[in-house]
C-alpha positions in Angstrom: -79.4 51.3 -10.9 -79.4 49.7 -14.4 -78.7 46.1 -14.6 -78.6 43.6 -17.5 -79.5 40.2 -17.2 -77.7 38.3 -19.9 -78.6 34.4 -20.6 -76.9 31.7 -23.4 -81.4 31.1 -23.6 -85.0 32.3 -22.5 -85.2 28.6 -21.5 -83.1 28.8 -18.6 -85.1 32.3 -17.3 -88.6 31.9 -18.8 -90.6 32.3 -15.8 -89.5 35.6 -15.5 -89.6 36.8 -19.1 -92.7 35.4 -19.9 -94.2 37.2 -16.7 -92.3 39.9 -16.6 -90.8 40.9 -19.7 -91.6 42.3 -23.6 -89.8 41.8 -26.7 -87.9 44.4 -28.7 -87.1 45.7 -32.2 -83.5 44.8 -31.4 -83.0 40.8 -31.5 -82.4 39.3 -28.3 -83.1 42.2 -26.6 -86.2 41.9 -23.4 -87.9 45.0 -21.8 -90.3 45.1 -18.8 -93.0 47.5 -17.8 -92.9 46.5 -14.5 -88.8 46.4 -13.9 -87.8 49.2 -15.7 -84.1 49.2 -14.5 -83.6 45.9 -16.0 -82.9 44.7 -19.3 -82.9 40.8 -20.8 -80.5 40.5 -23.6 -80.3 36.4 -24.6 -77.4 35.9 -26.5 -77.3 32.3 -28.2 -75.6 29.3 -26.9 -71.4 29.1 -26.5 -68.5 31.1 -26.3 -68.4 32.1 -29.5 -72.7 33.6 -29.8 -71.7 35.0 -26.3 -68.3 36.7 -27.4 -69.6 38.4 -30.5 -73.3 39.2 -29.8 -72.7 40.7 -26.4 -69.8 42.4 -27.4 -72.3 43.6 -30.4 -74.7 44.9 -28.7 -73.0 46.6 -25.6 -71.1 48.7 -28.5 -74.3 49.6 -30.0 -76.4 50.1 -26.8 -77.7 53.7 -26.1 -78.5 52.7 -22.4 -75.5 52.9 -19.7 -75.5 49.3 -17.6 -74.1 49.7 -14.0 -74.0 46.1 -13.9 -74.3 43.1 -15.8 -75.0 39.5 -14.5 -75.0 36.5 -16.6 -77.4 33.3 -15.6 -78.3 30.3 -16.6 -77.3 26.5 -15.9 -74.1 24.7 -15.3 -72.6 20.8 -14.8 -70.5 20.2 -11.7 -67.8 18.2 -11.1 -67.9 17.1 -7.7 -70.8 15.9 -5.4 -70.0 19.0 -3.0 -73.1 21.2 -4.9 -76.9 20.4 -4.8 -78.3 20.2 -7.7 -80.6 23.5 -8.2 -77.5 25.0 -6.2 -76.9 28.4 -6.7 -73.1 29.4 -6.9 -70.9 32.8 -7.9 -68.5 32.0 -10.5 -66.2 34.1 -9.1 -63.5 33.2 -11.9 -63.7 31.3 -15.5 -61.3 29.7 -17.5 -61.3 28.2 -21.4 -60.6 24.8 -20.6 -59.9 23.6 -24.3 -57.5 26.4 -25.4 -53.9 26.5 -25.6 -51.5 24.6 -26.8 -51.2 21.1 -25.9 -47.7 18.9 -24.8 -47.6 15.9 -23.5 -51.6 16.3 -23.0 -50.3 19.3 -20.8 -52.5 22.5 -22.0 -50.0 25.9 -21.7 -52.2 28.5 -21.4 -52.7 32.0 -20.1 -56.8 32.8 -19.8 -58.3 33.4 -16.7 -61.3 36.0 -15.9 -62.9 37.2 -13.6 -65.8 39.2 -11.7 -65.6 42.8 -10.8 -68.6 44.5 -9.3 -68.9 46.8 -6.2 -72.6 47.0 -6.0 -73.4 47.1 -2.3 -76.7 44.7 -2.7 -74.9 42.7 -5.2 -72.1 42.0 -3.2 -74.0 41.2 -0.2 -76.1 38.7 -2.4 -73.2 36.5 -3.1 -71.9 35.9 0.0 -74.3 34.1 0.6 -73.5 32.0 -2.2 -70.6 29.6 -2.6 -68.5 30.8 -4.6 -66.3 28.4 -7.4 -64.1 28.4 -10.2 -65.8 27.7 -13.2 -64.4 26.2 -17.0 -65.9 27.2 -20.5 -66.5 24.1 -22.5 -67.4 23.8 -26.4 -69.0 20.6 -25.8 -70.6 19.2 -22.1 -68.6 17.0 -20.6 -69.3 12.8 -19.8 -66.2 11.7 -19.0 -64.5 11.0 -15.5 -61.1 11.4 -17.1 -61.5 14.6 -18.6 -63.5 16.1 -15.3 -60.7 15.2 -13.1 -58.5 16.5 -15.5 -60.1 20.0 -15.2 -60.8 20.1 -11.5 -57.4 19.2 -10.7 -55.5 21.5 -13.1 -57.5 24.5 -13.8 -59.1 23.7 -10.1 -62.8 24.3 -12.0 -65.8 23.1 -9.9 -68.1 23.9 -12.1 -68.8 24.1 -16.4 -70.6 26.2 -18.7 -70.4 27.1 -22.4 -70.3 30.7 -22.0 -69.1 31.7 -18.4 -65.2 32.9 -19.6 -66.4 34.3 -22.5 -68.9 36.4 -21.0 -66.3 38.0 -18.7 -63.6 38.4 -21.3 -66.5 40.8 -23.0 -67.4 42.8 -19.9 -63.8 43.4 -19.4 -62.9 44.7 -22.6 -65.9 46.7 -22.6 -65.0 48.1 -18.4 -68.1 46.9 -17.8 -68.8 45.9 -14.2 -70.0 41.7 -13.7 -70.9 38.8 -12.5 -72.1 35.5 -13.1 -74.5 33.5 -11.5 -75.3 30.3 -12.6 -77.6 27.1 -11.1 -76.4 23.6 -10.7 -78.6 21.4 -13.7 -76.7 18.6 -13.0 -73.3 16.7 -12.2 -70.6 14.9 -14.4 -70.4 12.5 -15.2 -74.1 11.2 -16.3 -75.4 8.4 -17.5 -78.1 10.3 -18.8 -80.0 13.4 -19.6 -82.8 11.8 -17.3 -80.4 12.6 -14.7 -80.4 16.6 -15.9 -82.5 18.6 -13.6 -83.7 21.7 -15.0 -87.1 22.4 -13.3 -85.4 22.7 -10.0 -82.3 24.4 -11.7 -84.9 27.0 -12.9 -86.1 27.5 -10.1 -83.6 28.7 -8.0 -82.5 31.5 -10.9 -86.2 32.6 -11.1 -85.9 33.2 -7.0 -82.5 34.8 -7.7 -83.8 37.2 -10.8 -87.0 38.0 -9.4 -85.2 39.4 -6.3 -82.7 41.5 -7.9 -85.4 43.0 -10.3 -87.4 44.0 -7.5 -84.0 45.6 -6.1 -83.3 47.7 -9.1 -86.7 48.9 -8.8 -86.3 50.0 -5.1 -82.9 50.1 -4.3 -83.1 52.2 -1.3 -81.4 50.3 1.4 -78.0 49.8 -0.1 -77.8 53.5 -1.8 
């Protein structure tokens, strides 16, 4: 099995790349010696680095994926998640697109997973699994967070989530997304952020899953 970890930054998955994994000729683009059956493509930060360079490079790609997961950090807006919670984002949405009325957004985006990997599957269910919305900008305010979780019923924010499924669909590419609670809204501040735990619950997650595409036996 060939799987593709894709990430917004190394930041978010640098125990494992630093470890584990080799640069390439092609930008963005991580190799490793050790997992062989899985890549690390970082893509840039937001909808818009995720949209085009993933799109870019899957196009370009000589090497067939079977899967590909996207990691990395999100805000939640509820105290129901830990922080350094792992969840499946079973389903994104663009929160700021459409056209308002009346403050009433009308629009028609919603994507989702689709992956029929045995192990994978069986992974997240152990997860919770939550609705997540695509932001341009992190969001501090009460108003607007209960403005999402009650009409687009998100739990849960990222910059890229949506966009990273919109690509995968386009491109029939099987997907999830994985991402790791950092922190909740609203903050009073970035103090409050928790990336160190955050981190490591993905490195737990990635480091299992490499291993897995290395011996995959007991789900083939």
């Amino acid at each position: 099995m060939k799987l593709l970890i894709v990430s917004a930054t190394i930041f978010e998955i640098e125990d494992v790349v630093n470890k584990y994994f080799q640069k390439t000729t092609t930008i963005g683009l991580y190799k490793s010696d050790v997992f062989k059956n899985t890549d690390i493509y970082i893509t840039g930060v937001g909808m818009l680095a995720m949209a085009v360079n993933l799109n870019t490079f899957l196009i370009k790609s000589d090497t067939e994926y079977d899967t590909v997961i996207n990691v990395g950090f999100c805000g939640c807006y509820n105290n129901k998640l830990n922080t350094g919670e792992l969840v499946f984002v079973n389903s994104d949405c663009i929160v700021e697109f459409g056209v308002l009325n009346n403050n009433i957004g009308k629009i028609n985006n919603e994507f989702n997973f689709n992956c029929n990997n045995s192990y994978l599957l069986e992974k997240i269910k152990t997860l919770k699994a939550v609705r997540g919305a695509t932001v341009n900008c992190n969001t501090n305010n009460r108003a607007k967070a209960n403005y999402y979780t009650k009409k687009y019923k998100a739990e849960t924010e990222s910059m890229e989530g949506a966009s990273f499924y919109d690509v995968c669909e386009k491109q029939k590419q099987q997907c999830l997304q994985i991402r790791s609670v950092s922190n909740h809204i609203p903050w009073k501040s970035k103090e409050e952020w928790d990336f160190n735990i955050a981190k490591k619950s993905l490195t737990k997650f990635l480091l299992e899953i490499c291993y897995y595409s290395v011996t995959p036996t007991n789900y083939e």
